[in-house]
PyMOL Python script that loads the backbone (N, CA, C, O; Angstrom):
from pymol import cmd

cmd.read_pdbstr("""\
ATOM      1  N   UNK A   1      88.855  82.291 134.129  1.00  0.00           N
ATOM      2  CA  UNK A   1      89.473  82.873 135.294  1.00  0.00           C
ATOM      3  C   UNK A   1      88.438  83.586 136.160  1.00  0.00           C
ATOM      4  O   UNK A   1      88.415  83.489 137.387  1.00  0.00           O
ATOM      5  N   UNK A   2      87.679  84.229 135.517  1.00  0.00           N
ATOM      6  CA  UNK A   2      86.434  85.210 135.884  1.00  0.00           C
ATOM      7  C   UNK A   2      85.362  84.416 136.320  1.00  0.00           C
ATOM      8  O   UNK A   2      84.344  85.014 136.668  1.00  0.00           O
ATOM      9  N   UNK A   3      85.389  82.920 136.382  1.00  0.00           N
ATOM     10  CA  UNK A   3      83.591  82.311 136.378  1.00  0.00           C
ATOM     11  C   UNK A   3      82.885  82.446 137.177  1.00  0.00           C
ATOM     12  O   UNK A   3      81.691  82.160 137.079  1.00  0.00           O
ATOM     13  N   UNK A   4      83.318  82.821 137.979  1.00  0.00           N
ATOM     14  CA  UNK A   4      83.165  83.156 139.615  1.00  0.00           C
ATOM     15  C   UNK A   4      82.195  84.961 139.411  1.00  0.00           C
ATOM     16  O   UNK A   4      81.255  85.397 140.076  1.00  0.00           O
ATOM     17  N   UNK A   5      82.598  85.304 138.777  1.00  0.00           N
ATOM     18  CA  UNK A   5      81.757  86.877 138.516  1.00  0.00           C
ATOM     19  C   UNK A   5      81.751  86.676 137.440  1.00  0.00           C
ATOM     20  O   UNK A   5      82.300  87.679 136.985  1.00  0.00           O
ATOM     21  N   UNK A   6      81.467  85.949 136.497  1.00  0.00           N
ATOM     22  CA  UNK A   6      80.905  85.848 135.212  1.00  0.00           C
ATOM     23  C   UNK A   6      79.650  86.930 134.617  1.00  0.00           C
ATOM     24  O   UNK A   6      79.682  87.852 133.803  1.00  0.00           O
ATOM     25  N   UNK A   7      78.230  86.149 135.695  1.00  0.00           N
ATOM     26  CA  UNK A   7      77.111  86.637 135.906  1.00  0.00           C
ATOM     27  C   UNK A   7      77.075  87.942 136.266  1.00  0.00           C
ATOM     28  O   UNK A   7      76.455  88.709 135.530  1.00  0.00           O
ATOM     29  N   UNK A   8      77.612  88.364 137.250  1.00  0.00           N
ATOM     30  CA  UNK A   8      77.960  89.879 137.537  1.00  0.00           C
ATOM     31  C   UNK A   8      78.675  90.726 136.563  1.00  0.00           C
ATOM     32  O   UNK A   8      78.288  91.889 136.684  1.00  0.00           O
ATOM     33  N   UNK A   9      79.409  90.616 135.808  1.00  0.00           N
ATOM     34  CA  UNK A   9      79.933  90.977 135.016  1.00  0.00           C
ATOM     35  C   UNK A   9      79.500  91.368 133.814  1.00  0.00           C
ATOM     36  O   UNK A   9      79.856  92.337 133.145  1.00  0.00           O
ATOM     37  N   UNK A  10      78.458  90.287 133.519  1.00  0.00           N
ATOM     38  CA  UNK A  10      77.671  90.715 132.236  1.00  0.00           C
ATOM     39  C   UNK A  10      76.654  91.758 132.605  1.00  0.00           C
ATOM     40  O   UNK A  10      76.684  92.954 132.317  1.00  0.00           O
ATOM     41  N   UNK A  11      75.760  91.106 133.283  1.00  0.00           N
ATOM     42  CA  UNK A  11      75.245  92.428 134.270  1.00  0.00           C
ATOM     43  C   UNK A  11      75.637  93.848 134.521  1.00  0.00           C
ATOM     44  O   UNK A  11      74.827  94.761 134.365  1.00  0.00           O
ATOM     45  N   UNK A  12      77.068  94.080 134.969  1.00  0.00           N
ATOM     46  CA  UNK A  12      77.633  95.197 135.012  1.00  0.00           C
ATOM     47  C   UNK A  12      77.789  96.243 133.392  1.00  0.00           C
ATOM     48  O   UNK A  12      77.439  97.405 133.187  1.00  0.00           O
ATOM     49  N   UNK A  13      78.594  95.022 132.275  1.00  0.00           N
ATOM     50  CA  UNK A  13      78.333  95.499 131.077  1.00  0.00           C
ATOM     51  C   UNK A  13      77.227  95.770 130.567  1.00  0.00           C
ATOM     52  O   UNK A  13      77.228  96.945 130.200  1.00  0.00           O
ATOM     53  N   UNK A  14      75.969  95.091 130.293  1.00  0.00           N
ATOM     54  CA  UNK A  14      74.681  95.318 130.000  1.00  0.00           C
ATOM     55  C   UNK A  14      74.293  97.014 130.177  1.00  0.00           C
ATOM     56  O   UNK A  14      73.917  97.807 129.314  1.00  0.00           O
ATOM     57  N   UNK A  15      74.603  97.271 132.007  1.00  0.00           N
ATOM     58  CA  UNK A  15      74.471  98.422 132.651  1.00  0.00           C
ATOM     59  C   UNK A  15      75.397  98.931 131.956  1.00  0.00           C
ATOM     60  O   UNK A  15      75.214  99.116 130.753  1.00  0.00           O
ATOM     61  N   UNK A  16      76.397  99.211 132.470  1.00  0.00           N
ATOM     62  CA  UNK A  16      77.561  99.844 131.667  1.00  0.00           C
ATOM     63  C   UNK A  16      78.193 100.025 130.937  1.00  0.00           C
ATOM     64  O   UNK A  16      79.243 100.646 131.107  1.00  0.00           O
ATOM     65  N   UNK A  17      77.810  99.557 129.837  1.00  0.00           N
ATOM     66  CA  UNK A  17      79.030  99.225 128.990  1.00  0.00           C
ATOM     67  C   UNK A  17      80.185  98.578 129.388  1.00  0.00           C
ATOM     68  O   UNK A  17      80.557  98.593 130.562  1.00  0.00           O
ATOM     69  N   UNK A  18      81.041  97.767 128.117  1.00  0.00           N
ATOM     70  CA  UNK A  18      81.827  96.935 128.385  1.00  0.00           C
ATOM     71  C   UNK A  18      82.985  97.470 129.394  1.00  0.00           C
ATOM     72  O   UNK A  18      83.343  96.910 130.431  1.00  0.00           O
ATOM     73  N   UNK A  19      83.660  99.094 128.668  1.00  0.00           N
ATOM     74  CA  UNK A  19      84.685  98.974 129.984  1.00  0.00           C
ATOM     75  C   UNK A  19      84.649  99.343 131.181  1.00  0.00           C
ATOM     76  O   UNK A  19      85.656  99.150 131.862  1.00  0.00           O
ATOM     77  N   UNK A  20      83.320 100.064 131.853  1.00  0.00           N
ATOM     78  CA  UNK A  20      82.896 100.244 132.812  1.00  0.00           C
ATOM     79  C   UNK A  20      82.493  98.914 133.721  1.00  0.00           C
ATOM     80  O   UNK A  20      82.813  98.523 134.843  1.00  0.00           O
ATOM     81  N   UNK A  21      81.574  98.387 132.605  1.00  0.00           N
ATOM     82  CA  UNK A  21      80.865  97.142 133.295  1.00  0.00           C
ATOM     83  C   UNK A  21      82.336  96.139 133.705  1.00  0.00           C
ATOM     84  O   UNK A  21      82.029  95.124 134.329  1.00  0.00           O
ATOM     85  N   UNK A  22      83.950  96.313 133.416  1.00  0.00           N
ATOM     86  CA  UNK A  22      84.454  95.067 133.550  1.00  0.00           C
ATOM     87  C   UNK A  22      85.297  95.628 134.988  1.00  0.00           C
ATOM     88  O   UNK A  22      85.953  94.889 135.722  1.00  0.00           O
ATOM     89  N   UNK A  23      85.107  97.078 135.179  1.00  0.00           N
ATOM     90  CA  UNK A  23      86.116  97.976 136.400  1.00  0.00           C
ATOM     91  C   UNK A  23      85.063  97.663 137.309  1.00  0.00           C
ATOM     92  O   UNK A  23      85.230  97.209 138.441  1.00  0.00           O
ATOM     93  N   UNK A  24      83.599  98.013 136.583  1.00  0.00           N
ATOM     94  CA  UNK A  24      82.868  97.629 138.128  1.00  0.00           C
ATOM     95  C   UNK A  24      82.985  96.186 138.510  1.00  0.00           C
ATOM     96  O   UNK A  24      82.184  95.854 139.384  1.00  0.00           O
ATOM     97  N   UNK A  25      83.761  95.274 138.086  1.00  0.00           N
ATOM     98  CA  UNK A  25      83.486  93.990 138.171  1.00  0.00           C
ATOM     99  C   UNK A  25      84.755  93.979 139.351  1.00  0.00           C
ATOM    100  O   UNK A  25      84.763  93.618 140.528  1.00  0.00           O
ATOM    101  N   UNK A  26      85.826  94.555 138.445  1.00  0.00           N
ATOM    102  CA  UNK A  26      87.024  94.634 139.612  1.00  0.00           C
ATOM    103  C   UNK A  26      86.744  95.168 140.713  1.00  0.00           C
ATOM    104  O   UNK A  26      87.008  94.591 141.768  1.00  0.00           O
ATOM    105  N   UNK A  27      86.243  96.195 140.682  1.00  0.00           N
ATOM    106  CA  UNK A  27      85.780  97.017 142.053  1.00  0.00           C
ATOM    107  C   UNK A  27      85.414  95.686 143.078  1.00  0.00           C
ATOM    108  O   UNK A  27      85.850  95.419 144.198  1.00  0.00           O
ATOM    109  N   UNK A  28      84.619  95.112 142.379  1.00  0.00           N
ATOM    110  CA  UNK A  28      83.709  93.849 143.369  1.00  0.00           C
ATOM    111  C   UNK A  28      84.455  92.574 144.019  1.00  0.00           C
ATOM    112  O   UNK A  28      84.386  91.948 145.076  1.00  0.00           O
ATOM    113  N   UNK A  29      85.262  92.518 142.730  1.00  0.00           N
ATOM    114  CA  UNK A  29      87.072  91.273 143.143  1.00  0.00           C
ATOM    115  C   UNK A  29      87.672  92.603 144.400  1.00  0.00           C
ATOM    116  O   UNK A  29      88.138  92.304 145.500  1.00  0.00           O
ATOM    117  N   UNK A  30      87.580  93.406 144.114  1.00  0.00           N
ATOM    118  CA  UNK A  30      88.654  93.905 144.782  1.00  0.00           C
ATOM    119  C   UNK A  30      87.871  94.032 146.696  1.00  0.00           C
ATOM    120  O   UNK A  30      88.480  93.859 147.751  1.00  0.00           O
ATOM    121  N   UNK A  31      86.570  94.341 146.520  1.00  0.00           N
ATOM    122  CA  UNK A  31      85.676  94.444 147.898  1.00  0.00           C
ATOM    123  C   UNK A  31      86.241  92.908 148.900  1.00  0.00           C
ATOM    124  O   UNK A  31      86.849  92.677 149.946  1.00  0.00           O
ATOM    125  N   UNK A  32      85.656  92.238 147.912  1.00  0.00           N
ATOM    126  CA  UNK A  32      85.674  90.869 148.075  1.00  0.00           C
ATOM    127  C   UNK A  32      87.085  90.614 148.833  1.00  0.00           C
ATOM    128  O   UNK A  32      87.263  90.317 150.015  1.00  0.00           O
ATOM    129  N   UNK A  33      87.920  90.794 147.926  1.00  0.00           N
ATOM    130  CA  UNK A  33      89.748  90.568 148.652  1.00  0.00           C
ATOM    131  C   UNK A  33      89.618  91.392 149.786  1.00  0.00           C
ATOM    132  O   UNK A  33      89.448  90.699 150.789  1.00  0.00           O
ATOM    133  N   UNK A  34      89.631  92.436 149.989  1.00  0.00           N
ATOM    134  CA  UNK A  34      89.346  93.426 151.210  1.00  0.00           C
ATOM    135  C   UNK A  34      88.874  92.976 152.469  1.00  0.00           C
ATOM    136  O   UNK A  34      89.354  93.102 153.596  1.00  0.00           O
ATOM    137  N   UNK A  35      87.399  92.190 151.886  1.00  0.00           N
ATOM    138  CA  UNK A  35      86.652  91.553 153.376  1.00  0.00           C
ATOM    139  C   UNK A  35      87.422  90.592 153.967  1.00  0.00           C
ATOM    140  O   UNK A  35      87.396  90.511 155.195  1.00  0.00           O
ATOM    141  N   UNK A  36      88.432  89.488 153.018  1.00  0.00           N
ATOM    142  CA  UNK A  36      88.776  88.127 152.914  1.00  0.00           C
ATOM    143  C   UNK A  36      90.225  88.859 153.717  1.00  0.00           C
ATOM    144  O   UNK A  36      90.252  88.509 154.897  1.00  0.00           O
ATOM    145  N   UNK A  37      90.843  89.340 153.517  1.00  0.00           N
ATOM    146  CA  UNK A  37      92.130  89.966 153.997  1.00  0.00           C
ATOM    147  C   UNK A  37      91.624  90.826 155.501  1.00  0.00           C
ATOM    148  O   UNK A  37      92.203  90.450 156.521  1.00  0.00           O
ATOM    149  N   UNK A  38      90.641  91.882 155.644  1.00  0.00           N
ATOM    150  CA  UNK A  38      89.797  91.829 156.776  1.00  0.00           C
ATOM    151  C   UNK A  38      90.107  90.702 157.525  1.00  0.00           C
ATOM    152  O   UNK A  38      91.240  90.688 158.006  1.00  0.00           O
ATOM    153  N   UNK A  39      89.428  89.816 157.729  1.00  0.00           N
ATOM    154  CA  UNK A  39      89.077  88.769 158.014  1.00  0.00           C
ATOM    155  C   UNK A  39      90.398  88.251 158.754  1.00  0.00           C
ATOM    156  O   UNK A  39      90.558  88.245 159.974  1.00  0.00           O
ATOM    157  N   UNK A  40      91.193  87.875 157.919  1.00  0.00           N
ATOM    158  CA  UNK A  40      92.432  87.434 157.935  1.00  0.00           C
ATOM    159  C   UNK A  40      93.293  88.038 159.124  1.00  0.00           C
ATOM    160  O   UNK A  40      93.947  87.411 159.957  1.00  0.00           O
ATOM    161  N   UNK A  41      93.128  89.458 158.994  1.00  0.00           N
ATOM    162  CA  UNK A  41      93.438  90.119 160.072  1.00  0.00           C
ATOM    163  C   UNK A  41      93.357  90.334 161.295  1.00  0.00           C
ATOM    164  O   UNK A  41      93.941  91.099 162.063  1.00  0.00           O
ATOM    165  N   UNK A  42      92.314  89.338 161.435  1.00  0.00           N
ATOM    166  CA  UNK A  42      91.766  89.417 162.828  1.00  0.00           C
ATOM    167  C   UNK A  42      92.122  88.319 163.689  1.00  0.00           C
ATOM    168  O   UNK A  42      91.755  88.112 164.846  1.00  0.00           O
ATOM    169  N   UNK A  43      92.851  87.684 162.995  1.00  0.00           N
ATOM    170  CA  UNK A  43      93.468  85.787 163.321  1.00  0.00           C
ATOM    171  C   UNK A  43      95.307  86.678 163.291  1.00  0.00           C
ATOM    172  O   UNK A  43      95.982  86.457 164.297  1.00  0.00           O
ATOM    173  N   UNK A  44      95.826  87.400 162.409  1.00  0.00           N
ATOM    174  CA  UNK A  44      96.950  87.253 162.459  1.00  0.00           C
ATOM    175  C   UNK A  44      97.122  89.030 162.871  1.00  0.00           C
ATOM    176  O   UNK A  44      96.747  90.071 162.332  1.00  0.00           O
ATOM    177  N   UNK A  45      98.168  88.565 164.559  1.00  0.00           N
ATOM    178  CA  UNK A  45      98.075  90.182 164.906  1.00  0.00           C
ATOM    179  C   UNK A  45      99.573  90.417 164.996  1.00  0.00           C
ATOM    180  O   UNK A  45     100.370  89.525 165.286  1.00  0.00           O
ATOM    181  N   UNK A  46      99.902  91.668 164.731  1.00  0.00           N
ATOM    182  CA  UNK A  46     101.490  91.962 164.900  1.00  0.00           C
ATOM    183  C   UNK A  46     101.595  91.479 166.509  1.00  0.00           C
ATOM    184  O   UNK A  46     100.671  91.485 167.322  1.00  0.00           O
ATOM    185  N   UNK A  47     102.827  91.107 166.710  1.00  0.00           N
ATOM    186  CA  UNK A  47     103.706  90.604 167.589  1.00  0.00           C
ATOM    187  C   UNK A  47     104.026  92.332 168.657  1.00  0.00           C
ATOM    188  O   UNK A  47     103.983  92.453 169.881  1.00  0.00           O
ATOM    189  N   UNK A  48     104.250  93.145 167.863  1.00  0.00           N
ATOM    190  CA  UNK A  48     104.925  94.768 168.499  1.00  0.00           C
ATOM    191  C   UNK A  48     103.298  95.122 169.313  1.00  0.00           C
ATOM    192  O   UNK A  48     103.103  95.620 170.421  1.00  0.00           O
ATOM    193  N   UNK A  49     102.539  94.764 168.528  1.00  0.00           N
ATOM    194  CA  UNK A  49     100.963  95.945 168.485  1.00  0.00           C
ATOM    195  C   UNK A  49      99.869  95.264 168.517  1.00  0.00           C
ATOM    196  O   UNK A  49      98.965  95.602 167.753  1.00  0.00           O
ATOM    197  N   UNK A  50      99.663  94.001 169.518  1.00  0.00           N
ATOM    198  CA  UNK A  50      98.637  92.896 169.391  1.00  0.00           C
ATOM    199  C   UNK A  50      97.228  93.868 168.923  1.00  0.00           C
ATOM    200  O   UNK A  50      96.407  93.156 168.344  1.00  0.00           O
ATOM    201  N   UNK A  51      96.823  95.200 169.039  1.00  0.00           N
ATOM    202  CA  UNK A  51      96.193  95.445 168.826  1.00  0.00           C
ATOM    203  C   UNK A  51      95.721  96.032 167.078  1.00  0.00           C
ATOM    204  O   UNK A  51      94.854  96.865 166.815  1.00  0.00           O
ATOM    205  N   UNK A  52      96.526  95.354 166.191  1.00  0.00           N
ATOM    206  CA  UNK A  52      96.408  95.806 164.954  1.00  0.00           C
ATOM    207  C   UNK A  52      96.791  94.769 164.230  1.00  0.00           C
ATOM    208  O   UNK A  52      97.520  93.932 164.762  1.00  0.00           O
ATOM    209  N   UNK A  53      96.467  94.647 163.164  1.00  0.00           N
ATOM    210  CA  UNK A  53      96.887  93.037 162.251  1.00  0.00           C
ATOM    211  C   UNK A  53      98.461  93.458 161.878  1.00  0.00           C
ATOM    212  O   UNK A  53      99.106  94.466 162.169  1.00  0.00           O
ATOM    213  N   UNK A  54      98.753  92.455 161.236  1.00  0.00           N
ATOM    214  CA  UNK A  54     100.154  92.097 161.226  1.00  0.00           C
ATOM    215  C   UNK A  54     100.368  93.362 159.984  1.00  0.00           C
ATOM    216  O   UNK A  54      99.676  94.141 159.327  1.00  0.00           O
ATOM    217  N   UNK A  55     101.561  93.040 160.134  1.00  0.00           N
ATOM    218  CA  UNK A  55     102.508  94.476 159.474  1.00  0.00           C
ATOM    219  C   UNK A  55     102.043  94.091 157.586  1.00  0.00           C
ATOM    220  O   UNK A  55     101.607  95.010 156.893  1.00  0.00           O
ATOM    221  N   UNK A  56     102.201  92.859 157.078  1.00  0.00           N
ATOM    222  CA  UNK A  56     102.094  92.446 155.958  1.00  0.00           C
ATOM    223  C   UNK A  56     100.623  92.550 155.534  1.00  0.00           C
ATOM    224  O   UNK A  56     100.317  93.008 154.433  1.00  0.00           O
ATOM    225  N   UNK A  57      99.862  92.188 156.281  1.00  0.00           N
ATOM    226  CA  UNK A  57      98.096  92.562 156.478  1.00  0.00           C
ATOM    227  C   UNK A  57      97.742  94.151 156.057  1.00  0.00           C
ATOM    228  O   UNK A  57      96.943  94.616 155.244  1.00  0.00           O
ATOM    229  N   UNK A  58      98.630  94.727 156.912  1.00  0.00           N
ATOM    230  CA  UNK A  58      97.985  96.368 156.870  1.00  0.00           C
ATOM    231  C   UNK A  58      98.415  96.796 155.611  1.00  0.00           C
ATOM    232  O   UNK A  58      97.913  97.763 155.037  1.00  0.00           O
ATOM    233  N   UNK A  59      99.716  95.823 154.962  1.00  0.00           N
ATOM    234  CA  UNK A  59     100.383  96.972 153.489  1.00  0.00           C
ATOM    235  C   UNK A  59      99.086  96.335 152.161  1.00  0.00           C
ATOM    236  O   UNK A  59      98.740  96.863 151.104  1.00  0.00           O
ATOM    237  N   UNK A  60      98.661  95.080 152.780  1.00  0.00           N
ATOM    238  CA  UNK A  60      97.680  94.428 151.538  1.00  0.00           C
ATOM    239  C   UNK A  60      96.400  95.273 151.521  1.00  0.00           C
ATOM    240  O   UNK A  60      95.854  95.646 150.483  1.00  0.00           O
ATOM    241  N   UNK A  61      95.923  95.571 152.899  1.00  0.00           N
ATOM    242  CA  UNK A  61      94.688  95.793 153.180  1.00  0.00           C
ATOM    243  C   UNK A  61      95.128  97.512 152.204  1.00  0.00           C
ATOM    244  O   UNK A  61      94.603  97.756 151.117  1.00  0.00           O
ATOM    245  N   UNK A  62      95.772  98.129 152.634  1.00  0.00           N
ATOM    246  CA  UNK A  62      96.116  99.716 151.925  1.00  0.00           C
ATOM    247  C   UNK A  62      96.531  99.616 150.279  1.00  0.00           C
ATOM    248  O   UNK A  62      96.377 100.554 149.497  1.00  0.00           O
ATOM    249  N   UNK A  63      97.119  98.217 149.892  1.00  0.00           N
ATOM    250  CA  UNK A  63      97.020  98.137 148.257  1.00  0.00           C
ATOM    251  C   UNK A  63      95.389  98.236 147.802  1.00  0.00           C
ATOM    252  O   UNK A  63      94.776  98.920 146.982  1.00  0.00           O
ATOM    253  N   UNK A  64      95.205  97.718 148.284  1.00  0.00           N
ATOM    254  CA  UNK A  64      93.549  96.950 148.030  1.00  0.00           C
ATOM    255  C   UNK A  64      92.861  98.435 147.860  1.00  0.00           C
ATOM    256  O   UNK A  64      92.448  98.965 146.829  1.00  0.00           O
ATOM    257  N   UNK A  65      92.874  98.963 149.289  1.00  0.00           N
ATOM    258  CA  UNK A  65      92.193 100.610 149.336  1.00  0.00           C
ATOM    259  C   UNK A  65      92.187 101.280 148.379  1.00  0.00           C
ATOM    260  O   UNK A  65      91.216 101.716 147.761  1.00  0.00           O
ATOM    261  N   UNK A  66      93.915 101.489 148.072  1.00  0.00           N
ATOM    262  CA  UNK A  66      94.300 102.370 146.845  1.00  0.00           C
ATOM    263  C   UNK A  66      93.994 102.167 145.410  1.00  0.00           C
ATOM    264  O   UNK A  66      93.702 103.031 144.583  1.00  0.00           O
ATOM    265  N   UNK A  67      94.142 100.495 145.196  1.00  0.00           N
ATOM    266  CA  UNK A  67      93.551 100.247 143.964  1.00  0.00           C
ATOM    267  C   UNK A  67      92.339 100.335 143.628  1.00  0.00           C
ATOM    268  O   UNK A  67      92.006 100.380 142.443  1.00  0.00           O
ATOM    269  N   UNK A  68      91.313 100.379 144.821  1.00  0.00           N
ATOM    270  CA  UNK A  68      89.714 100.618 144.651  1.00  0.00           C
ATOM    271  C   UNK A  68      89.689 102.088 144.418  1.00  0.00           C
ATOM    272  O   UNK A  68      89.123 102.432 143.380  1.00  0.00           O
ATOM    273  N   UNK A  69      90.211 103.071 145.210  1.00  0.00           N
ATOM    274  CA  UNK A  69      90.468 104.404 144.760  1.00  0.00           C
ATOM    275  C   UNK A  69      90.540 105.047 143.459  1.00  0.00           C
ATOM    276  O   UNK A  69      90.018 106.077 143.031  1.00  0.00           O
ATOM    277  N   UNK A  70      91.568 103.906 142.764  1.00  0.00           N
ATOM    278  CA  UNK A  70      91.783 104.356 141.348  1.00  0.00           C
ATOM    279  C   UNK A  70      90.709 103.871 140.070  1.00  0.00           C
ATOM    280  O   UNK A  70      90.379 104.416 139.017  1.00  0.00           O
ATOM    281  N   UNK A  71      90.368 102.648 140.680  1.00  0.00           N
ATOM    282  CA  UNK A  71      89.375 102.276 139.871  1.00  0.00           C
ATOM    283  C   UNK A  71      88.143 103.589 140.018  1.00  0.00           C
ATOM    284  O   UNK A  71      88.079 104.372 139.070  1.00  0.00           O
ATOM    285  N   UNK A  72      87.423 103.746 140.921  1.00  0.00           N
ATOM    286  CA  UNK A  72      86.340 104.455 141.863  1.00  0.00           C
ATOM    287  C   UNK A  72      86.466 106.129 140.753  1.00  0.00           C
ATOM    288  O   UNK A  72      85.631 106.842 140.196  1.00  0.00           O
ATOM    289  N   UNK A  73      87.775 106.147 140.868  1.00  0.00           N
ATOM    290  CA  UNK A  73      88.232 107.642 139.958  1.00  0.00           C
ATOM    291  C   UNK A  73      87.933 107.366 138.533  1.00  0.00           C
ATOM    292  O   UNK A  73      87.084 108.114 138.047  1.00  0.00           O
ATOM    293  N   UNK A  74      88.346 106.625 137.892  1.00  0.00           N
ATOM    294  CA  UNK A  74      88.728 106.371 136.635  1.00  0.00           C
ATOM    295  C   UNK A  74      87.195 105.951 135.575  1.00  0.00           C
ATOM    296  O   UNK A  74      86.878 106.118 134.397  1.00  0.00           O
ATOM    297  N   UNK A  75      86.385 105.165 137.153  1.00  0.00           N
ATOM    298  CA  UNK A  75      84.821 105.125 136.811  1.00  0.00           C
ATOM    299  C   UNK A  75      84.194 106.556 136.571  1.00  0.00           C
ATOM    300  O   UNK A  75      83.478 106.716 135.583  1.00  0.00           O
ATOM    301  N   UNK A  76      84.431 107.572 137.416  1.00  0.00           N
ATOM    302  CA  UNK A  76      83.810 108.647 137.386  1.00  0.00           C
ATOM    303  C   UNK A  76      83.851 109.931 136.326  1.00  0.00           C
ATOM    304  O   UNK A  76      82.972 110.740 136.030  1.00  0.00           O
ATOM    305  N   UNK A  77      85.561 109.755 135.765  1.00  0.00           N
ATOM    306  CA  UNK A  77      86.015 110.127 134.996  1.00  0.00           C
ATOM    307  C   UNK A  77      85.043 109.931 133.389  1.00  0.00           C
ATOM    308  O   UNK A  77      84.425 110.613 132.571  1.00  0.00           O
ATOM    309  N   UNK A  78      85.421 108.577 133.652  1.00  0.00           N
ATOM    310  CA  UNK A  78      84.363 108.171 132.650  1.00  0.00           C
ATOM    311  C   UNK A  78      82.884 108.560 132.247  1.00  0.00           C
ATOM    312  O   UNK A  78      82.449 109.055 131.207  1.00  0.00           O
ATOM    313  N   UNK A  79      82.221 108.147 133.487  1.00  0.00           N
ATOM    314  CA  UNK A  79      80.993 109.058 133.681  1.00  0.00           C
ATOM    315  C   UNK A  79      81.093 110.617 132.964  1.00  0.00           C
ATOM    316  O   UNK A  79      80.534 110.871 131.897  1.00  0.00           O
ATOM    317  N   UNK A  80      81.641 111.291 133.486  1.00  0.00           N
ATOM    318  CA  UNK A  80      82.096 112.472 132.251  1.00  0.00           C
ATOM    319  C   UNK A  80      81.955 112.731 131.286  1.00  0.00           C
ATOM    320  O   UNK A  80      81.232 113.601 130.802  1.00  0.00           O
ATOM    321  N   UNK A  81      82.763 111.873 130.729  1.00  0.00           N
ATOM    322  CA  UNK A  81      82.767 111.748 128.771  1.00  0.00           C
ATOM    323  C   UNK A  81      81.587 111.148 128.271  1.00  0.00           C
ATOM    324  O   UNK A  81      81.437 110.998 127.059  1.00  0.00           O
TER     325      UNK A  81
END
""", "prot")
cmd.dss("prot")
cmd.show_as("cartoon", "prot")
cmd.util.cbc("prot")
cmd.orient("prot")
């Protein structure tokens, strides 16, 4: 499922240890979806607000945010212990 960040991944673990190295991996799926949904946004504009991507765009683009958030925390946390 992963082959695609395979290489990065091990990399990340090597650095990090395994469960760090596999969040920083998500972090990187998750950048990645971000730019690709970006992107996306700029082709599909709300109908109300030509000046902002579509209504379904902005709730993905703010999952995406939030889930990098939690990862971003949960890394640091770690760092900690």
């Amino acid at each position: 499922m992963l082959d695609h960040y395979k290489e990065l991944q091990e990399r990340y673990e090597f650095q990090m240890g395994p469960a760090r190295g596999r969040m920083a991996t998500a972090l990187d799926i998750l950048t990645d979806a971000l730019a690709l949904v970006g992107q996306h946004g700029v082709y599909c504009r709300s109908s109300r607000q030509p000046q902002f991507p579509a209504m379904d765009v902005r709730l993905i683009l703010q999952q995406i945010q939030d889930s990098k958030g939690l990862i971003i925390e949960a890394l640091a946390e770690l760092k900690k212990q």
